[in-house]
Each structure stands twice: as structure tokens, then as C-alpha cells.
C-alpha positions as CSV (number, residue, x, y, z in Angstrom):
1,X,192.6,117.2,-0.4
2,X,190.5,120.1,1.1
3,X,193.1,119.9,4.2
4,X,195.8,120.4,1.2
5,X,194.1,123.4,-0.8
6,X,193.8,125.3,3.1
7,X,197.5,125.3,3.5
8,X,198.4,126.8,0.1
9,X,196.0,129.3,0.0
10,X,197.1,130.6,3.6
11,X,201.0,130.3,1.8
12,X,200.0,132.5,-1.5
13,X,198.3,134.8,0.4
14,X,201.0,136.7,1.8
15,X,203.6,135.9,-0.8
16,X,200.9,137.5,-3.3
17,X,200.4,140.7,-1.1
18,X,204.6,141.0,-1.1
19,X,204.8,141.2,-4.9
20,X,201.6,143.3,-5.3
21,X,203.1,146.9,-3.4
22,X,206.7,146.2,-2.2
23,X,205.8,148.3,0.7
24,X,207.4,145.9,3.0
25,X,210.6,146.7,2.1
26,X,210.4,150.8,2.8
27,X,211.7,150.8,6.3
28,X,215.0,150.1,7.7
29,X,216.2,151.1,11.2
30,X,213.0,152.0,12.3
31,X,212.5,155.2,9.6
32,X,209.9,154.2,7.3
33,X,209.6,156.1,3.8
34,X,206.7,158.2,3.1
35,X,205.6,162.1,3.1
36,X,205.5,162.1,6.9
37,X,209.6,161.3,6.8
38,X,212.1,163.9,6.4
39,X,215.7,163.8,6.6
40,X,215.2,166.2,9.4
41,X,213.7,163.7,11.2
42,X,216.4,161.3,10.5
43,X,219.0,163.5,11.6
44,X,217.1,163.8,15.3
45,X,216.8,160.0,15.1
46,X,220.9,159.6,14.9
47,X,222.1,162.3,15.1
48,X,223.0,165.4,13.0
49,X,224.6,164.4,9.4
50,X,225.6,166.4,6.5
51,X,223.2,166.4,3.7
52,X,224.9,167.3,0.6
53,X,222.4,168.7,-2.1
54,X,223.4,167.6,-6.1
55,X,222.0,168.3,-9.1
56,X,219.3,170.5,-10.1
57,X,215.4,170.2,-10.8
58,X,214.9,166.8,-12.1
59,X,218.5,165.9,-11.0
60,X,218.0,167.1,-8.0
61,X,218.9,164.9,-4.9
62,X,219.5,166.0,-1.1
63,X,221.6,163.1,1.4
64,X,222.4,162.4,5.0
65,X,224.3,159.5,5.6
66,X,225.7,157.3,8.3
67,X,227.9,154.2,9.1
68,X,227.4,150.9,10.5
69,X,231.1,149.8,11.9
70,X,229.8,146.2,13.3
71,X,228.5,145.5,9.6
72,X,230.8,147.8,7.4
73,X,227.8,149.4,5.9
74,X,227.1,153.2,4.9
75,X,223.2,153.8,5.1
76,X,222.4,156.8,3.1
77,X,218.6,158.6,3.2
78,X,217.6,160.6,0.3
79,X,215.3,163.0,-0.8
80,X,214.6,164.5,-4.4
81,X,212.6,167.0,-6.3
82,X,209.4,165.0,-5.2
83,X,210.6,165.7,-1.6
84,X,209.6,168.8,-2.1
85,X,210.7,171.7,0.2
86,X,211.1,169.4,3.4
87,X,212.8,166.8,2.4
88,X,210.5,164.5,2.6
89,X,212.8,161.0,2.3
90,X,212.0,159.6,-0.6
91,X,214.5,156.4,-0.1
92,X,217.6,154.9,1.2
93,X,220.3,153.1,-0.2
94,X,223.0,150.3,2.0
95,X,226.7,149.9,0.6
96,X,228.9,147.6,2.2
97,X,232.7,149.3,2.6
98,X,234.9,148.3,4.7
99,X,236.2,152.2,5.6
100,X,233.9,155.2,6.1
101,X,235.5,157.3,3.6
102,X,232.8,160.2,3.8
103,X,233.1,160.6,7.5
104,X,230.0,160.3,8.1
105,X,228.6,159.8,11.6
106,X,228.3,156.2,13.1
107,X,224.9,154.2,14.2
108,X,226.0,151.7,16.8
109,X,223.3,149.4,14.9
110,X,223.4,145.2,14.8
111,X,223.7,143.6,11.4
112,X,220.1,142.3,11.9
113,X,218.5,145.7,12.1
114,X,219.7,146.3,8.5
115,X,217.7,143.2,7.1
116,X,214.5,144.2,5.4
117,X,211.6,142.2,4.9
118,X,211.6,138.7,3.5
119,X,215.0,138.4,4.1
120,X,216.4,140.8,2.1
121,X,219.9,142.2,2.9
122,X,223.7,142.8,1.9
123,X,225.2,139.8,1.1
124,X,222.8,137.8,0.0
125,X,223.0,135.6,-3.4
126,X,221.9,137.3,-6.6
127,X,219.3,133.6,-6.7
128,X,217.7,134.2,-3.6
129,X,217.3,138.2,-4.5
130,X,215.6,137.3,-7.7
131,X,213.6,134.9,-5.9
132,X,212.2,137.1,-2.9
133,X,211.5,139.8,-5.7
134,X,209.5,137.8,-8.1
135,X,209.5,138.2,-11.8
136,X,209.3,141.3,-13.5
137,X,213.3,141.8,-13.0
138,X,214.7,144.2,-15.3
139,X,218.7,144.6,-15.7
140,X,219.8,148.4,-16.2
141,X,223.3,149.8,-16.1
142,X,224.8,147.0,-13.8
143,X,221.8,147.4,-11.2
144,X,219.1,144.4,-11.3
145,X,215.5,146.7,-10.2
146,X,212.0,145.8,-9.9
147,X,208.8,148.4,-9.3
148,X,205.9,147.7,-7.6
149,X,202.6,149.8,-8.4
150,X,199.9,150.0,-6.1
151,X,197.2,152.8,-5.3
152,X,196.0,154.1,-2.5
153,X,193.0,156.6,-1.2
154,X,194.0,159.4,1.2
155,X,193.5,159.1,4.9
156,X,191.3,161.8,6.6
157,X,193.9,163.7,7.6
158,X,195.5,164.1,4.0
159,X,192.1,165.1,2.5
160,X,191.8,168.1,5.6
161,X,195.3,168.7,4.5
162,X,194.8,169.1,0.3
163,X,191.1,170.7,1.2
164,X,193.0,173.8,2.2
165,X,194.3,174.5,-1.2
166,X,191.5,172.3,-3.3
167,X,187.8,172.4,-3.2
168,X,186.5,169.5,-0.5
169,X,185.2,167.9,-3.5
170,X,188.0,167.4,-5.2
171,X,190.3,166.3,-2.8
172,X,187.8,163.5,-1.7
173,X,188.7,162.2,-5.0
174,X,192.5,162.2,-5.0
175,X,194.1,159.0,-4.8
176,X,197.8,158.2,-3.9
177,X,199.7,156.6,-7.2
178,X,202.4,155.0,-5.6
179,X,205.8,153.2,-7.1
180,X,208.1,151.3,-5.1
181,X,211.5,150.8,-6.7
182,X,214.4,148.2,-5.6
183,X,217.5,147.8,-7.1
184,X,220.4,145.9,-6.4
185,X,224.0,145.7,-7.6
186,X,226.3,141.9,-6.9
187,X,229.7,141.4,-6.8
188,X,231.4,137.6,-6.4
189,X,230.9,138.3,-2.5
190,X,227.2,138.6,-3.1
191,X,224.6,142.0,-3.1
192,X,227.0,144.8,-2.5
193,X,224.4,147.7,-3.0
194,X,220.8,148.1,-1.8
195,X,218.5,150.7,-3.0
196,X,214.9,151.3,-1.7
197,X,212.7,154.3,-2.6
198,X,208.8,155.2,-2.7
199,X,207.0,158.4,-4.5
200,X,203.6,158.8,-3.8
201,X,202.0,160.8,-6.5
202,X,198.5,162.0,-7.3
């Protein structure tokens, strides 16, 4: 019996960690969201892109995207008002198409390198997405999404940052508020759109 209550603790563990702060999910060809992201440095990662600014203030969003050929996939990085004057990406969305219609520039990237963690990926059933996102699901305009809150104090290097502009006392206080959203639309061929972004608030 002890033997038995071993293995399922080491199981839960990291399943429990998964559903607690989604951060797992926030990277996908090697560019992981945060504030040290921009879409600058996506663009020297693949290659210079067109971002295309919509929107204003709250509506506000700036995109770069790209295409996948080998896995008919347009990847597109994102930034908002949060991303303040940089850019900073914010998230990134994955649409299967079989044309690249916007033109925009091609990664030369394998199928697999577009899978994010705990198998998550185009393609997969609507069961299985439920399944590796836990319960909390909510249904909104066609997209099925789940948030994950978690906090988080500042590293050293954040707090030298904020100190400039704050009193040393307060921004040893400041903790990161952060959200990590995940939506996902299905058609009959399985998850046709993928959609992964992170704000990190005070």
C-alpha cells in the first residue's frame, strides 16, 4: 500500500503544478512569452516580418507573423497595450491553412517544434484538449479558453529595475499578478486554432 501511495503522489505532483500557472504552455519555437520578449526580438530570430498595428488603446494590438509550409501553419506573435512601447510579446496564436495568404515570411520549422507542452498541438481532439487543460473550461464566441492565475515576486534584477522610478521600499514589495490564457477553436478535422498569451501585472 505505502509502495502504491509513492507512485501517485510522484503522478499528481506534476499534473497539479500544470493546472496551477499554465506557464508551460508560453513558449513555442524556442521564443518564450514574458517582458524580456519583443517582437523585435522575434523578428531577428526568423527573420524580419511585417507587424501590422490595429486598433487603438484597449484595442490595441501589434503582429508579426510567419508560415510553417511542412505543417501548413501560420504562427503569429502579438503584442498589446500591456506590451507597452516595445512590444513586449504578449502571446502567439497557430492557425492551420493550407495557403499563406498574408505572405508572410516562411520558418523552415518540423511539425514537432510547434507542439507545446503536455501534448498540446493543432490537430488534436477537442477530448484530449479538455483533458490536458483540466476543468475550469469556459465556451465564449466559438473559442473553448481556460486562465490560469498564479503570482510571482520580482527577481533582483526587476526590483533594480522599478527602484529607479519607485522608492527601494516599495518595489521590494511589488509582486508579479500573472494570467495565462488558452483558447482553442475545433473544426470536424480537430483544433484548428491555438491561442497562448501571458500579462504580468503588478
Amino acid at each position: 500500500m505505502k509502495i502504491l501511495v509513492l507512485i501517485f503522489v510522484a503522478v499528481a505532483i506534476p499534473m497539479a503544478t500544470f493546472a496551477g500557472n499554465g506557464e508551460e504552455m508560453t513558449k513555442i519555437l524556442g521564443v518564450k512569452l514574458g517582458n524580456d520578449t519583443t517582437l523585435r526580438d522575434v523578428e531577428k530570430r526568423f527573420g524580419k516580418g511585417r507587424v501590422i498595428e490595429t486598433g487603438e488603446a484597449g484595442e490595441y494590438k501589434a503582429t508579426v507573423c510567419y508560415y510553417v509550409p511542412k505543417c501548413q501553419t501560420k504562427v503569429e506573435f502579438w503584442s498589446d497595450e500591456l506590451g507597452g512601447d516595445n512590444h513586449d510579446v504578449i502571446g502567439f496564436t497557430l492557425t492551420r491553412t493550407k495557403k499563406n495568404v498574408t505572405s508572410c515570411p516562411v520558418i523552415n520549422a518540423s511539425c514537432e517544434e510547434l507542439h507545446l507542452a503536455n501534448g498540446l498541438k493543432l490537430g488534436m481532439k477537442k477530448s484530449d484538449f479538455t483533458k490536458t487543460l483540466g476543468s475550469g473550461i469556459e465556451s465564449v464566441e466559438g473559442f473553448y479558453q481556460k486562465g490560469f492565475e498564479s503570482r510571482k515576486p520580482l527577481t533582483e534584477k526587476e526590483r533594480l529595475k522599478m527602484s529607479k522610478t519607485l522608492s527601494s521600499a516599495i518595489a521590494s514589495d511589488l509582486i508579479w499578478d500573472i494570467v495565462v490564457f488558452v483558447r482553442g477553436a475545433f473544426n470536424r478535422g480537430g483544433l484548428d486554432i491555438l491561442q497562448v498569451s501571458k500579462t504580468q501585472t503588478f
